[in-house]
C-alpha positions in Angstrom: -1.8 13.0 12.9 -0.1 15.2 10.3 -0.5 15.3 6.8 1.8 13.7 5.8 1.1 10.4 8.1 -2.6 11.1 7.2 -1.4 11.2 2.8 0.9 7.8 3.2 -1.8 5.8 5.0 -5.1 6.8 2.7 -2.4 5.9 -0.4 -1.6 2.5 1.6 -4.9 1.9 2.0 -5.6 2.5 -1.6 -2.9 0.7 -2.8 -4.3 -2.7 -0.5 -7.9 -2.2 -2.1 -6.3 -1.8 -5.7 -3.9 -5.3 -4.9 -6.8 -7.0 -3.4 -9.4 -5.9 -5.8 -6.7 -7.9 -8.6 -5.9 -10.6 -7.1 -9.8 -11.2 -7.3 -9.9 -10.3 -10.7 -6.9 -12.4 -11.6 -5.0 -9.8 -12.7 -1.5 -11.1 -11.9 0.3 -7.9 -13.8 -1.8 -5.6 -12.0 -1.2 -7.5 -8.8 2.5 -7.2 -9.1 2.5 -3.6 -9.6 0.3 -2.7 -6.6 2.8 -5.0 -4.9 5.5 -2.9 -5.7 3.5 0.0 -4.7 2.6 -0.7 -1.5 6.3 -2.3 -0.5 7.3 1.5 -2.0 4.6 3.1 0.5 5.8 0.9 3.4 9.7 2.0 2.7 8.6 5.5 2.9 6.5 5.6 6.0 9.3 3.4 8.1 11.9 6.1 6.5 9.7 8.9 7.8 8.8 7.2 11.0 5.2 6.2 10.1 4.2 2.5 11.7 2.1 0.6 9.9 0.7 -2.7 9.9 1.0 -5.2 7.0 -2.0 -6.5 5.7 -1.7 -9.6 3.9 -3.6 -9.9 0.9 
């Protein structure tokens, strides 16, 4: 794995704790901005070849 692949999926998998952690919390602004993150992350790995699987939060 390269760095790159290896940088995009530790930031997806931030990004999925961050979402998940404020969707607990309630956070619905916070929520919709690691939303937006993570569809952002997603774009970038398919652009760059990078499969990943969705996690539904």
């Amino acid at each position: 794995m390269d760095a790159f692949t290896t940088g995009i999926m530790q930031r997806i998998r931030n990004a999925e704790s961050d979402l998940n952690r404020a969707l607990e919390t309630g956070d619905e602004f916070l929520a919709e901005v690691e939303q937006a993150e993570l569809d952002d992350l997603h774009r970038l790995a398919a652009e760059h070849g990078v499969v990943v699987s969705r996690q539904v939060a």
